[in-house]
MIDREN-301894 format. One record per residue (C-alpha): x, y, z. Coordinates in Angstrom, 1 decimal, always signed. Example, Ala and Ser with C-alpha at 12.3 -4.5 7.8 and 13.67 -1.06 7.14 Angstrom:
+12.3/-4.5/+7.8
+13.7/-1.1/+7.1
***
This chain:
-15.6/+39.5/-33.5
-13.7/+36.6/-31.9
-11.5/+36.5/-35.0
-10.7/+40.2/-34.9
-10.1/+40.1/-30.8
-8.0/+36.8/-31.6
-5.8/+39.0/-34.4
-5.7/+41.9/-32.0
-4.1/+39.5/-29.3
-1.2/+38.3/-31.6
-0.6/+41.6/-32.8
-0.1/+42.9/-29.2
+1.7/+39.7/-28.6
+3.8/+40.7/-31.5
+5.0/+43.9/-30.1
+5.8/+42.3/-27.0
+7.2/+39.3/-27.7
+6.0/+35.9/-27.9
+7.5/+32.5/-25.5
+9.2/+30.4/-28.0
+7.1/+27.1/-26.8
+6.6/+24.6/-29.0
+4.5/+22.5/-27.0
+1.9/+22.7/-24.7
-0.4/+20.0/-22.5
-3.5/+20.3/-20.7
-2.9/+18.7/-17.7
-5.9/+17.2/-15.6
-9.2/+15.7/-15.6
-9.7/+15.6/-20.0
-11.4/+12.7/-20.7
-9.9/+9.1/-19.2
-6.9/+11.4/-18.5
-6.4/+11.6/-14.7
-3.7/+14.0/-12.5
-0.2/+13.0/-13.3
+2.3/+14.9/-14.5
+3.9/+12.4/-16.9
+0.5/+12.8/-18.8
-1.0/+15.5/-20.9
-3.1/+16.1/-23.4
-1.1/+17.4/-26.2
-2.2/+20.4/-27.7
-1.3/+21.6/-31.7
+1.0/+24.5/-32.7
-1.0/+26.8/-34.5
+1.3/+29.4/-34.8
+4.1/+31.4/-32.8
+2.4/+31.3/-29.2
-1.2/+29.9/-30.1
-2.0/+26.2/-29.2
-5.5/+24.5/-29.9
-7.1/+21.3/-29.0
-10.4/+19.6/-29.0
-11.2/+17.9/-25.9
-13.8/+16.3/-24.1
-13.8/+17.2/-20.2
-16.3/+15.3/-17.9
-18.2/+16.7/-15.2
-16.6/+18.8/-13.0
-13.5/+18.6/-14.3
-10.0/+20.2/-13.1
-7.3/+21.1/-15.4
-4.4/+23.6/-15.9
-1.3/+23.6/-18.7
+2.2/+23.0/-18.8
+5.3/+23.6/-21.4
+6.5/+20.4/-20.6
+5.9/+16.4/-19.1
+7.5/+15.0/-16.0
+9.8/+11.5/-16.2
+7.7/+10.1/-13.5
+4.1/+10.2/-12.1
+5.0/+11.6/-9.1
+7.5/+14.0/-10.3
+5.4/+17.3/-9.8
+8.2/+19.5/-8.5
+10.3/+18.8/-12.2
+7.5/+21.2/-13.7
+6.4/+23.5/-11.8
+8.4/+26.0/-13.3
+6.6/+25.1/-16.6
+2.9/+24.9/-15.3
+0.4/+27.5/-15.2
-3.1/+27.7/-14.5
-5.8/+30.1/-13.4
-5.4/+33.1/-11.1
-7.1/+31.6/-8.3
-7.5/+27.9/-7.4
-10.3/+26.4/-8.7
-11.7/+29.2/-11.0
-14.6/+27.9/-12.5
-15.0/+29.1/-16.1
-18.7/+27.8/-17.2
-20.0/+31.2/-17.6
-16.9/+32.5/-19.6
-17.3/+30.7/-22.4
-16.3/+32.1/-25.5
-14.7/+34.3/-23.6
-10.7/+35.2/-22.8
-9.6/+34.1/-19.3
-6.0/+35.4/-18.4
-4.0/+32.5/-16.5
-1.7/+33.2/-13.6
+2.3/+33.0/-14.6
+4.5/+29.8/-14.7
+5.2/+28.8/-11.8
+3.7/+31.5/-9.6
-0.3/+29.5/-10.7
+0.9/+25.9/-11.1
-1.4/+24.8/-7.8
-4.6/+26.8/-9.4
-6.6/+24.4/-11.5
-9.3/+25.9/-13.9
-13.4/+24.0/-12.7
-15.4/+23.3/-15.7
-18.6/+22.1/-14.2
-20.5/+20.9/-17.3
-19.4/+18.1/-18.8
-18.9/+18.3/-23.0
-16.4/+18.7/-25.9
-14.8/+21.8/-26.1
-12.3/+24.2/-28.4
-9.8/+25.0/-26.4
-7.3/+27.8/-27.5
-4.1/+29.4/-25.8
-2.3/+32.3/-26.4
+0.6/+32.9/-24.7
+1.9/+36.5/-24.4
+5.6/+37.5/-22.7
+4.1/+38.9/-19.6
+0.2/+36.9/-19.7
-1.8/+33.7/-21.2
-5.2/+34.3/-22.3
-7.4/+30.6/-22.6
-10.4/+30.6/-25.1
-13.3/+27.9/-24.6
-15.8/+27.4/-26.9
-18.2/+24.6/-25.8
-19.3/+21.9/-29.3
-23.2/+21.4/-29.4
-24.9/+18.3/-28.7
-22.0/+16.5/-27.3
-22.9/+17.5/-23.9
-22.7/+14.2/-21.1
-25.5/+12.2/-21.1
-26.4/+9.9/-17.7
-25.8/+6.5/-19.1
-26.9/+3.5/-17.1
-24.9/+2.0/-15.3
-24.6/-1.7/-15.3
-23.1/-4.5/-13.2
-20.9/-6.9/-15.2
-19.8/-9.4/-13.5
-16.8/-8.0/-12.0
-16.2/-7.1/-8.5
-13.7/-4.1/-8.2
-12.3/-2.3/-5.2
-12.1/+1.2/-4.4
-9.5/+3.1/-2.3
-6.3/+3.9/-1.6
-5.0/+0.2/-2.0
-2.3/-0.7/-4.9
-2.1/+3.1/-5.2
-4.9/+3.6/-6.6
-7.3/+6.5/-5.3
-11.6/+6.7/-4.7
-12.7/+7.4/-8.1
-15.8/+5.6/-9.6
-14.5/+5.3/-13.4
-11.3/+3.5/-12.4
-11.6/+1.5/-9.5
-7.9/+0.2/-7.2
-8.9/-3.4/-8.0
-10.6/-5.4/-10.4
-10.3/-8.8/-8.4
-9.7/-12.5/-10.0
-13.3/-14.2/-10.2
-13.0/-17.6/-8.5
-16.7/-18.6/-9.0
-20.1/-16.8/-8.9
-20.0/-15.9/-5.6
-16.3/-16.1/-4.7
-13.6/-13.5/-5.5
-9.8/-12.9/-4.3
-6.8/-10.2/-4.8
-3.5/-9.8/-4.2
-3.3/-6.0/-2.0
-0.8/-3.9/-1.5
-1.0/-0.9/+0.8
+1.6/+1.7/+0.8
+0.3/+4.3/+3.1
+0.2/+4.0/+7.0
-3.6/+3.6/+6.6
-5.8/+2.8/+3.8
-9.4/+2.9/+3.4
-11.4/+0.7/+0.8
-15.0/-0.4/-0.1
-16.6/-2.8/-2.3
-18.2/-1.7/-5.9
-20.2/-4.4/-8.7
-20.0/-1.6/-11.3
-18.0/+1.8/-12.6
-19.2/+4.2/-14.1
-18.3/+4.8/-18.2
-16.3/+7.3/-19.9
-14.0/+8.4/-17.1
-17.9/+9.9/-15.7
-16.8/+10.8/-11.7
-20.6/+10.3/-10.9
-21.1/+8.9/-7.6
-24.4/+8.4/-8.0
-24.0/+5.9/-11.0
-22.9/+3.2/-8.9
-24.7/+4.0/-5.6
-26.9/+1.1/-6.1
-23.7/-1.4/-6.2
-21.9/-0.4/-3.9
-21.4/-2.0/-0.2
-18.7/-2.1/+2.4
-18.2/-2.8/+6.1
-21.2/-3.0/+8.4
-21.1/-0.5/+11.7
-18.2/-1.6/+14.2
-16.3/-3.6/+11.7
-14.3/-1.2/+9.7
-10.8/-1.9/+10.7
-9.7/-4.8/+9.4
-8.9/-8.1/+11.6
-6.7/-10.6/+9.9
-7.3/-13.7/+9.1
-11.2/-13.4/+10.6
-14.2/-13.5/+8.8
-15.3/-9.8/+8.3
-19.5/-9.2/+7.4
-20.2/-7.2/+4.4
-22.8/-4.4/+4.0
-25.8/-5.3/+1.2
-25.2/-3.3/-1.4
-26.5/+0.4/-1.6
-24.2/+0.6/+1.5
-20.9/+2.8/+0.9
-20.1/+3.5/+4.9
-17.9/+2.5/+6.9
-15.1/+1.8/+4.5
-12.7/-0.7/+5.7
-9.5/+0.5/+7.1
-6.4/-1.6/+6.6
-2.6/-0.9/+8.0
+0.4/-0.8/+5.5
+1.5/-4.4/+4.1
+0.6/-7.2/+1.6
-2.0/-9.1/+1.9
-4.5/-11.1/+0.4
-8.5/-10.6/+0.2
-10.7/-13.1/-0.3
-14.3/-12.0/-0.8
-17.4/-14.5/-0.4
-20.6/-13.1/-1.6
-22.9/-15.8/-0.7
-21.5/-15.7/+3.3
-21.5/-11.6/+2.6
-18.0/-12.0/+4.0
-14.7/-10.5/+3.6
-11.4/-12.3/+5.0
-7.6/-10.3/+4.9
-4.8/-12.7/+5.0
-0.8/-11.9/+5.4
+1.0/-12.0/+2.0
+4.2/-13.1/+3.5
+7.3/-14.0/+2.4
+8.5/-17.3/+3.2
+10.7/-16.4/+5.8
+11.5/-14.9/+9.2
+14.2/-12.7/+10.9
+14.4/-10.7/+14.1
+15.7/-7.2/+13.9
+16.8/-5.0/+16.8
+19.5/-4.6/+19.5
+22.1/-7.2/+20.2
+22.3/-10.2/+19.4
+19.9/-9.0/+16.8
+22.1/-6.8/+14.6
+22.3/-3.8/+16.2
+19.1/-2.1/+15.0
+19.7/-2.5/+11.6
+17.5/-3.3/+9.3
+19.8/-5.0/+6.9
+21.5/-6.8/+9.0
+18.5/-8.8/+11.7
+18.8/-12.4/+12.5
+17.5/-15.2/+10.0
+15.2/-18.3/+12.2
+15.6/-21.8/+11.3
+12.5/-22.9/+9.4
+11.5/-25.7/+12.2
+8.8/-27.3/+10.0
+6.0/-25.2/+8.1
+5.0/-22.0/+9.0
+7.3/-22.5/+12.5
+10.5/-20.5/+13.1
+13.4/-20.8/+15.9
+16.2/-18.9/+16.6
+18.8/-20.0/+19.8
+20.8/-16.9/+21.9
+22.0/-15.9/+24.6
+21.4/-12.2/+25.3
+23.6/-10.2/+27.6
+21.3/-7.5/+28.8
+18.2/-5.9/+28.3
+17.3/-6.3/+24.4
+14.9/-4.5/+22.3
+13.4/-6.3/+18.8
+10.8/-7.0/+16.8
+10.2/-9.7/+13.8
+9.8/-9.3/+10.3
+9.3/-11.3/+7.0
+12.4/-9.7/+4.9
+15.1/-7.6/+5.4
+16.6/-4.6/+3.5
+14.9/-1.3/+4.7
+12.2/-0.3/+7.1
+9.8/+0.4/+4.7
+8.4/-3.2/+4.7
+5.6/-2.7/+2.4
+8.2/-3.4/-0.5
+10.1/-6.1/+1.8
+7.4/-7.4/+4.0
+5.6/-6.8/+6.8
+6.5/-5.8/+10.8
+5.7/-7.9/+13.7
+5.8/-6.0/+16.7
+3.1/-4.3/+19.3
+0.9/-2.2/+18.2
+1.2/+0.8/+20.4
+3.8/+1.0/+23.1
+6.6/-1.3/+23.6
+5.8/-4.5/+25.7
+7.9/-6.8/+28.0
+7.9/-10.6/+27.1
+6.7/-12.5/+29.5
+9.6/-15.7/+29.3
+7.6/-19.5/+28.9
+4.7/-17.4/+28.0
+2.7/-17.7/+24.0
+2.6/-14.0/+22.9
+0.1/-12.6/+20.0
+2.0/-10.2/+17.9
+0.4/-7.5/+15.2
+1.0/-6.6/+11.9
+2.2/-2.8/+12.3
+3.3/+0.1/+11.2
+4.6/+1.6/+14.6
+8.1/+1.9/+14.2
+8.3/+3.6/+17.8
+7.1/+0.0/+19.3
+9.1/-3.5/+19.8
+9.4/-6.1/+22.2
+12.1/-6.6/+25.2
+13.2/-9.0/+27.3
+15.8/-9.8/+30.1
+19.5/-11.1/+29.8
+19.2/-14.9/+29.5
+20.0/-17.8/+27.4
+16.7/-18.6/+24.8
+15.5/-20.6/+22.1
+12.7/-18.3/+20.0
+9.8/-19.9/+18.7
+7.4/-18.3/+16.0
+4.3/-19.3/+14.4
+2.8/-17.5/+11.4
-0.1/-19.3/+11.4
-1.3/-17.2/+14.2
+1.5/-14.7/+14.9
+2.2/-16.0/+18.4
+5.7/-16.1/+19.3
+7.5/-17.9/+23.0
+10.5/-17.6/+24.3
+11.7/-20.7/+26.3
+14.8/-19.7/+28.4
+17.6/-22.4/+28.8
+19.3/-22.5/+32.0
+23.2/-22.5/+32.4
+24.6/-26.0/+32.9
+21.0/-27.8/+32.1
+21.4/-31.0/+30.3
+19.3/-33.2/+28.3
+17.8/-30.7/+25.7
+19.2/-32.3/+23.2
+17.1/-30.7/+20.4
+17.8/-27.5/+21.5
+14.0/-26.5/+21.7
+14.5/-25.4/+25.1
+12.0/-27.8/+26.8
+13.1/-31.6/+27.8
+10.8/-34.0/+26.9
+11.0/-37.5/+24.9
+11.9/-35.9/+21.2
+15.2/-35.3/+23.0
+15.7/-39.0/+24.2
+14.8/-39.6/+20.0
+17.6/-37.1/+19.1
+20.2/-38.8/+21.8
+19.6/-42.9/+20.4
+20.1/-40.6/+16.8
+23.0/-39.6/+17.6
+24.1/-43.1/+19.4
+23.3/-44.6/+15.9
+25.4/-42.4/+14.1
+22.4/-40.5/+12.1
+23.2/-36.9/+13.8
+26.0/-35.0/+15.2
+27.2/-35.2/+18.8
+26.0/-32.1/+21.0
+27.3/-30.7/+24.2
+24.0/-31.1/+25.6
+24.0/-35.0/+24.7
+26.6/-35.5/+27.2
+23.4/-35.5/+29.7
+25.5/-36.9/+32.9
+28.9/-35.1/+32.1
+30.6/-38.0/+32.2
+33.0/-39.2/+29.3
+31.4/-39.1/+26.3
+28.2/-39.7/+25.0
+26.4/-43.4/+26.2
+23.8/-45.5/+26.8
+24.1/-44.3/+30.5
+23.2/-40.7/+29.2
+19.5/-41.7/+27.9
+19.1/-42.9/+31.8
+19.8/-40.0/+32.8
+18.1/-38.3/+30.4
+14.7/-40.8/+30.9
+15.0/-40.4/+34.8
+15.3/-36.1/+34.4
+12.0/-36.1/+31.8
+10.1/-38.7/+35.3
+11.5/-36.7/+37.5
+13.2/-38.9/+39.3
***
């Protein structure tokens, strides 16, 4: 009977007037196949309009079709006018088996996915008319999902929205580099404004979407630690635990996972640099074009200005966009924009808040930064002061070292060597210089 109503369909579709496709792809959740539009399952030309396929589909699966791939995983809008699926979103077809199920038109249906809540191999057939599509199932005996054990193996994997990846239990974000038996790092990336992430010993097989496979392996923050705090110690749920997930703002970074002090620790991936971005003498608020620091010795950054009114800025690793999760990360306050307080050690953030930076008053400065702990100072140098020969905008004895250096020839003469402003640079100057540092 299926036969004859399959005949009767390509006679009508005769009259009418097949689409010349030569290819179709089910697009979806068909095996270890997951939603991108770049991949499909590829179905075989039967005849003039009539594809076929055998595929396995998981529980609860989601699908639809298309005529045609996209260049690029993300490309969904280059096929939408070559995707159909069902006539309402999420049409669940478990009890039409056997049976034919019009589709919704190109286009018009792309968003609707067909539901297939019971996990098997199945005959899949399309016909596809001039004006319709009608989709035939036909479910395979004894290859219906089984629940398989799950088992730990060794491996500790991450699951999230972290290196793009998204929550599914067959294919975890992370699998991280095992260190020793109780120790465990990765390298993270995060490109969203927030990401969430938890902690898995186990995935489940066969592209399976069970949750409850890996329940028991499972673990993740304990209650009032969930947002990540850099480079501290961060306690871990025992397994069995999947809430709170940790949440974590764009950047690099680096985790570092200690099993046996049920800890996890998030540290900066940085690049080995430091610039200051923002208004003048910072480069005009442009993100290409921000001020490089002096590496002062490792990890310590200065920059020397003079600033002629009221600047706004913030600091950052890299330049070349403000999208610093592909060119480093932002250093800036977190929420609203904050005054520096001159002399004063500051604690910066890693953020995302491109509506918040720092300001501070006209003045001469020398900028200090310190990755180690993200505190930053500015020192301000006062017209006419003498003596800091370093330029480090304090005057203490590394400056009477820097004035005999340049009295022995091993560095070059500054203005601010000339400490009594008398002819040129002498031994008289490191008097002076000695008597300003006593106070005398």
């Amino acid at each position: 009977m299926k036969k004859l109503s399959a005949l009767l369909l390509l006679a009508i579709a005769a009259i009418f007037g097949m689409q010349a496709q030569e290819q179709l792809y089910i697009l979806g959740q068909v095996g270890a196949q997951k939603w991108d539009p770049s991949v499909g399952t590829p179905m075989e030309k039967k005849a003039e309009g009539e594809f076929y396929v055998r595929a396995h589909f998981n529980s609860s699966s989601y699908f639809s079709f298309t005529t045609q791939l996209a260049s690029a995983s993300d490309a969904w809008d280059e096929i939408k006018p070559y995707r159909f699926g069902a006539m309402s979103n999420n049409f669940v077809v478990d009890n039409l088996l056997n049976e034919y199920i019009a589709c919704g038109n190109m286009s018009e249906s792309s968003d609707n996915a067909f539901l297939i809540q019971k996990g098997a191999d199945y005959d899949v057939t399309v016909y596809m008319l001039e004006d319709e599509t009608m989709v035939l199932f036909d479910l395979i005996e004894g290859t219906e999902d089984e629940l398989k054990p799950v088992v730990p193996d060794g491996n500790i994997y991450i699951l999230g929205t972290v290196n793009g990846g998204a929550w599914d239990p067959a294919n975890p974000s992370v699998t991280m580099t095992k260190v020793s038996e109780t120790l465990f790092t990765a390298e993270i990336a995060v490109a969203d404004s927030a990401a969430n992430f938890s902690f898995t010993k186990a995935k489940t097989p066969n592209g399976s979407s069970d949750w409850a496979g890996i329940a028991p392996y499972r673990f993740a923050a304990v209650e009032g630690t969930s947002e990540v705090v850099l480079n501290t110690p961060l306690p871990l749920s025992e397994d069995g635990v999947d809430e709170p997930s940790f949440s974590i703002l764009k950047g690099n970074y680096i985790f570092t996972l200690d099993l046996e002090a049920r800890t996890l620790t998030v540290e900066p991936n940085e690049a080995e640099s430091m610039y200051i971005i923002g208004a003048a003498p910072f480069g005009g608020w442009n993100s290409n074009a921000g001020v490089k620091m002096e590496q002062a010795s490792e990890g310590v950054y200065t920059y020397e200005c003079e600033i002629a009114e009221t600047a706004y800025f913030i600091f950052a690793d890299a330049l070349g966009g403000w999208d610093f999760v592909n060119n480093g990360h932002r250093y800036s306050p977190l929420e609203a924009n904050e005054e520096v307080v001159v002399g004063q050690e500051m604690t910066t953030q890693l953020s995302t808040n491109g509506d918040a930076s720092y300001f501070v008053a006209p003045g001469k400065y020398v900028i200090s930064f310190s990755k180690a702990d993200g505190k930053f100072v500015f020192n301000k140098v006062e017209d006419g002061k003498k003596g800091d020969v370093n330029g480090d905008g304090k005057v203490e004895i590394d400056d009477v070292n820097a004035l005999i250096n340049i009295l022995l020839g091993k560095a070059d003469a500054t203005d601010a060597a000339n400490v009594d402003g008398v002819g040129g640079i002498d031994v008289q100057d490191v008097n002076v210089l000695i008597n300003i540092i006593l106070g005398k």
